[in-house]
C-alpha positions as CSV (number, residue, x, y, z in Angstrom):
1,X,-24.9,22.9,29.1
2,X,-24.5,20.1,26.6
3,X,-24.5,22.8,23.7
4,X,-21.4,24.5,25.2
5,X,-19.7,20.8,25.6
6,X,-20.1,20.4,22.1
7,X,-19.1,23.5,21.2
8,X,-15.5,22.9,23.4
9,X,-14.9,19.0,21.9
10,X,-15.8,20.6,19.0
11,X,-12.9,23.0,18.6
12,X,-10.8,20.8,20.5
13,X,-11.2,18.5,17.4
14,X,-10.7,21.4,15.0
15,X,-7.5,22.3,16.5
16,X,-6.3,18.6,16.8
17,X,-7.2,17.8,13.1
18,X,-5.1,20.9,12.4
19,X,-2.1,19.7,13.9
20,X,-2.6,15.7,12.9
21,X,-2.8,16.2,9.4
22,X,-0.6,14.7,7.3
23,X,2.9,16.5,6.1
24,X,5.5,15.9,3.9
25,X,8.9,17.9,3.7
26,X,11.0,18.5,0.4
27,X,14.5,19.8,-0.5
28,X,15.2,23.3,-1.8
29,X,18.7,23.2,-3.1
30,X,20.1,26.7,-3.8
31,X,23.0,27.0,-5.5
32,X,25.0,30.2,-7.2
33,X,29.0,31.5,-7.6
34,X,30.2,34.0,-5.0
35,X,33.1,34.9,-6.8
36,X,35.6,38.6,-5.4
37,X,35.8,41.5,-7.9
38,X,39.0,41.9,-9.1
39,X,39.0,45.9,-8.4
40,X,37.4,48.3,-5.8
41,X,35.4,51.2,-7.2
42,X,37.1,54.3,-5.4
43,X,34.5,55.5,-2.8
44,X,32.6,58.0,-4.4
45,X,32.7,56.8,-7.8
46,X,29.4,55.0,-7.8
47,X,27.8,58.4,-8.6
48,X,30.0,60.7,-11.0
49,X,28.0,63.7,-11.9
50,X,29.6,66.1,-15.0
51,X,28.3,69.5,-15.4
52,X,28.6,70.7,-18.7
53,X,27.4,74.4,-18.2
54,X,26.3,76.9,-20.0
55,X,26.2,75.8,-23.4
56,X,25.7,78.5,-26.4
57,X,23.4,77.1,-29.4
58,X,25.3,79.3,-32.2
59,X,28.2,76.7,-30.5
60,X,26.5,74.2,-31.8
61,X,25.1,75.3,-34.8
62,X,28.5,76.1,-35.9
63,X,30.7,72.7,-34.6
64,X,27.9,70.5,-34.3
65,X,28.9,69.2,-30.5
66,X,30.6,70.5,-28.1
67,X,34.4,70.1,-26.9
68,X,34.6,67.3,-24.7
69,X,34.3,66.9,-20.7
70,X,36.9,64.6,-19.2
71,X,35.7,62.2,-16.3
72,X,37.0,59.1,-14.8
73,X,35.9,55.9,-13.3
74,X,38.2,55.3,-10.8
75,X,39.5,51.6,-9.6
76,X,41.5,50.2,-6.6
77,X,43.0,47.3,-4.5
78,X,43.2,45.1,-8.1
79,X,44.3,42.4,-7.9
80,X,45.5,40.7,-11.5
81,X,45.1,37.0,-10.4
82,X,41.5,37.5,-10.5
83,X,40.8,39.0,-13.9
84,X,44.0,41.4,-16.0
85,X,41.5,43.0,-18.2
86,X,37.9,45.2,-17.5
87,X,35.0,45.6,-20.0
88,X,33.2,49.0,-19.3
89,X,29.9,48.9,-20.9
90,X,27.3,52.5,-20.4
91,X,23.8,51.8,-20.4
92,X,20.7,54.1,-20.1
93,X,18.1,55.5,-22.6
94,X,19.6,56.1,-26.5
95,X,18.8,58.8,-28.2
96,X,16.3,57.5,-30.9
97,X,17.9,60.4,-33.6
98,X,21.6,59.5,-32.4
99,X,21.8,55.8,-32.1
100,X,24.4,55.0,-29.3
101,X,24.1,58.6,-27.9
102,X,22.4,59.0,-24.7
103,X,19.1,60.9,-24.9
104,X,18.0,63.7,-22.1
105,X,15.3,62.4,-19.3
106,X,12.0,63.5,-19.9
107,X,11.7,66.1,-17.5
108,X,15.0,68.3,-18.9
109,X,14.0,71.3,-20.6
110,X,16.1,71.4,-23.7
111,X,15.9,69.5,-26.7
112,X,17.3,68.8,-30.3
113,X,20.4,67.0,-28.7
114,X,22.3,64.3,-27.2
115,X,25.1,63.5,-25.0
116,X,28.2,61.3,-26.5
117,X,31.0,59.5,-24.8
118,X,34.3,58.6,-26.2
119,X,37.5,57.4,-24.8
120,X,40.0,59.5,-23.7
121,X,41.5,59.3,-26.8
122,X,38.5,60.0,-28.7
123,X,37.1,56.8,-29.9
124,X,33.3,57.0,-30.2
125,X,31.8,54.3,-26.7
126,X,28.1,54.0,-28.1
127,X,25.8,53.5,-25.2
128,X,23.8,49.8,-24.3
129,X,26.9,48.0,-25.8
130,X,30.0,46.2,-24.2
131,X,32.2,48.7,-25.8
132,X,35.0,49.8,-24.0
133,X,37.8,47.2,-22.8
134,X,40.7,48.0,-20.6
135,X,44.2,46.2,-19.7
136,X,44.2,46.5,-15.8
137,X,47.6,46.7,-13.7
138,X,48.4,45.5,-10.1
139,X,47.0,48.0,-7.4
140,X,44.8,51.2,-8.7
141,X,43.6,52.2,-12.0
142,X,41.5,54.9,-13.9
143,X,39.1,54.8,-16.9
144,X,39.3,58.2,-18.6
145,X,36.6,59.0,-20.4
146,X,34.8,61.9,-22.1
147,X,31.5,63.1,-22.8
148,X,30.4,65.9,-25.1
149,X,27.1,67.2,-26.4
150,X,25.9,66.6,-29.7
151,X,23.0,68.5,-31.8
152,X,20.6,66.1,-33.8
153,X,20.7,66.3,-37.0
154,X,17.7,67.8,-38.1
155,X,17.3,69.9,-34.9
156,X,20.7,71.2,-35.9
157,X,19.5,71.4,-40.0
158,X,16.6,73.8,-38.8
159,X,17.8,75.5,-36.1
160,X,15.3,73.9,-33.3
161,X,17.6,73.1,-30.2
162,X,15.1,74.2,-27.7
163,X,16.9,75.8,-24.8
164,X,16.6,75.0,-21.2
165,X,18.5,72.7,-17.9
166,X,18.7,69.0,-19.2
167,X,19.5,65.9,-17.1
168,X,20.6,62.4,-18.5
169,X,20.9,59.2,-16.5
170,X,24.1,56.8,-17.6
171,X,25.0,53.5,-15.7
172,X,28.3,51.6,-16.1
173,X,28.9,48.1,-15.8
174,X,32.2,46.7,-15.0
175,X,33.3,42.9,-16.1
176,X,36.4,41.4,-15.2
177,X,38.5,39.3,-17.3
């Protein structure tokens, strides 16, 4: 009997100790900007996919790239009080024989090239920079672009475009000014 007593005050002291020891509070401050975007992205526009098809290497031996694919990047509800300019910079992995190309993901069957992006007017946009600034206007507003595919040089030197599907992954970043 006096064992189990023991045991009981025993825990009972535990459990008080726990309880009655001494605590102190501090302050976390968390601070930060919420700021509104000056545009909408048009629903749907977060994932743009461009299908170049069937592309023939004497095509490229011959020109070198290919003729160009128009997309867009689509904006709405702008509102000019908040920023009356955009910066569109394009990052994913470069090419390491094109700089400021985008190279083809790993797992995509061709190789020996590249894919390129240029304004609509043809300006070279080289990828992982802020390269491509935009006057906005009042309500909805589009970012034409192009993208094209160019042989490497040596690949297109020796002939050694492999054939096959490709994939490449490009993200855009949008900055209001």
């Amino acid at each position: 009997m006096f064992s189990t007593i023991k045991y009981y005050n025993l825990l009972f002291l535990t459990v008080f100790i726990c309880y009655s020891l001494p605590s102190m509070a501090e302050t976390i401050n968390f601070d930060g900007i919420f700021v509104e975007d000056t545009c909408d992205l048009y629903p749907g526009d977060e994932l743009i996919t461009l299908d170049f098809g069937t592309i023939a290497d004497k095509y490229l031996y011959l020109n070198s790239r290919t003729l160009s694919e128009s997309f867009s990047i689509r904006l709405i509800n702008c509102d000019l009080s908040l920023g009356r300019e955009i910066n569109a910079s394009f990052n994913g992995n470069e090419n390491s024989f094109l700089p400021g190309y985008l190279a083809l993901d790993p797992a995509s069957q061709a190789n020996g090239i590249a894919i390129g992006l240029e304004t609509d007017t043809g300006e070279k946009i080289d990828i992982n920079k802020k390269d491509h600034t935009q006057k906005l206007s009042a309500g909805n507003n589009e970012i034409k672009l192009k993208a094209f595919i160019q042989g490497e040089h040596s690949a297109l030197a020796n002939k050694t475009i492999s054939y096959g599907t490709f994939i490449s992954t490009l993200t855009f970043f949008l900055e209001y000014n």
